[in-house]
C-alpha positions in Angstrom: 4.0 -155.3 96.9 4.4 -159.1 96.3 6.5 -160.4 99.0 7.0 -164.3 99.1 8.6 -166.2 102.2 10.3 -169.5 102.3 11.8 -171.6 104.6 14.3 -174.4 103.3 14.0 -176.6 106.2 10.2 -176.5 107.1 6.7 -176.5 105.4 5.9 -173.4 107.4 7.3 -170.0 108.7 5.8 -168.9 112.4 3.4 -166.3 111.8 5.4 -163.6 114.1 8.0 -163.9 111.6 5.8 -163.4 108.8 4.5 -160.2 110.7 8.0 -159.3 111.7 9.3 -159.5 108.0 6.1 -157.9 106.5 6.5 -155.0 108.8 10.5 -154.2 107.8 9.4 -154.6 103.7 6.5 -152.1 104.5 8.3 -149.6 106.5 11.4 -149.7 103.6 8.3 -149.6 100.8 7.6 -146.4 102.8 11.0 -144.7 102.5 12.8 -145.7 99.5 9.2 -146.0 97.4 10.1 -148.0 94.6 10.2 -151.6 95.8 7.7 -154.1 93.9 8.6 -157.5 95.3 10.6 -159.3 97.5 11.4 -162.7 97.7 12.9 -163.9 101.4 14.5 -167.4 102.3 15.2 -169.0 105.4 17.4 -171.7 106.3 18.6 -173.1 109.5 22.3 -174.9 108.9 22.1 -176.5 112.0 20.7 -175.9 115.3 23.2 -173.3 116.0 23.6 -170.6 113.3 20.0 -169.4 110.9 20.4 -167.9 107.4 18.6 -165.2 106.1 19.1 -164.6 102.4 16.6 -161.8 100.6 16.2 -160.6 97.0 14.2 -157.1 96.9 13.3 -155.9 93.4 13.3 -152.2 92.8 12.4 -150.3 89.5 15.2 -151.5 87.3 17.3 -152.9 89.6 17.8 -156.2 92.4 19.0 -156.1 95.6 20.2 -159.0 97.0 22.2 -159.6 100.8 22.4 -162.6 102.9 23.2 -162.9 106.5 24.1 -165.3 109.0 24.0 -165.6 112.9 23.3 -167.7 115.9 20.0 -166.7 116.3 16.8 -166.5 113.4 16.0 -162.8 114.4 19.7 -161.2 114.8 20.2 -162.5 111.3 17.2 -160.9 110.2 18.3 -157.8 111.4 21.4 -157.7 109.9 19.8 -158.6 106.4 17.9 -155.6 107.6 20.6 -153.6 107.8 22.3 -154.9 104.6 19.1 -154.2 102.3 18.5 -150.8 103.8 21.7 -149.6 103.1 21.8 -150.8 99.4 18.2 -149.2 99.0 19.5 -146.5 100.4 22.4 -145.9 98.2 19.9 -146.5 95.3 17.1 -144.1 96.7 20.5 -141.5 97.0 21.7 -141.5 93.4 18.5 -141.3 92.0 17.7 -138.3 93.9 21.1 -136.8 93.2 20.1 -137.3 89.1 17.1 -135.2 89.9 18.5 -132.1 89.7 19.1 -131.3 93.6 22.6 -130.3 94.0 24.9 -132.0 96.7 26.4 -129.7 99.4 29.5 -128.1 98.7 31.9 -127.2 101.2 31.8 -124.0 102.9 34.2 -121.3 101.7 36.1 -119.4 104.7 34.7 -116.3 104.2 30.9 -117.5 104.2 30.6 -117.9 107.9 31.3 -114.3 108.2 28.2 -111.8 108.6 28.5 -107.7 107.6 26.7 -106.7 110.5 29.2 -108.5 112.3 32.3 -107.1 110.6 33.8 -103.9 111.8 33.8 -100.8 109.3 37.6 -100.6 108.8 38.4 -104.5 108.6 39.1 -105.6 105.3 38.7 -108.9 104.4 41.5 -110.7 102.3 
């Protein structure tokens, strides 16, 4: 997986947030198995609020979320958050198109055992 990191306002990124961010692509690489590359930006707008912004390629499709907070590492968990979801929903309907059916509800009269029923009741 090709993952590239930026930072707007510096030359470098710290290397516990390399680590940090490399950890969280791997871990999702792990899961929803299709990623190829990412591309992650950050930007600090002023000395109070960080932005997070990430592109994740999958097969055939981008993700894209951005996030904002006070602090560098609560908005990288909420782009966290963001990207997992989408990958999610993506990792979802393309399991869904293989062929697995998706639960259906029960019916009233499924929960209901023979052994458990008495000879003369009669079910309706």
């Amino acid at each position: 997986m090709n993952v590239n990191i930026t930072n707007r306002n510096d030359s470098k990124v710290s290397d516990s947030l390399r680590d940090r961010i490399n950890a969280w692509l791997e871990s999702s690489a792990e899961r929803y198995e299709a990623i190829t590359s990412a591309q992650v930006t950050i930007e600090k707008s002023d000395e109070r609020s960080a932005v997070v912004e990430a592109t994740v390629h999958v097969a055939g499709k981008d993700v894209f979320a951005k996030s904002e907070a006070a602090n560098l590492y609560a908005a990288l968990d909420g782009l966290e958050d963001k990207i997992d979801r989408q990958l999610d929903k993506i990792h979802q309907k393309h399991v869904n198109k293989k062929g697995t059916q998706k639960p259906e509800e029960m019916d009233s009269d499924a929960g209901v055992d023979a052994d458990d029923m008495d000879e003369d009741a009669v079910l309706v």
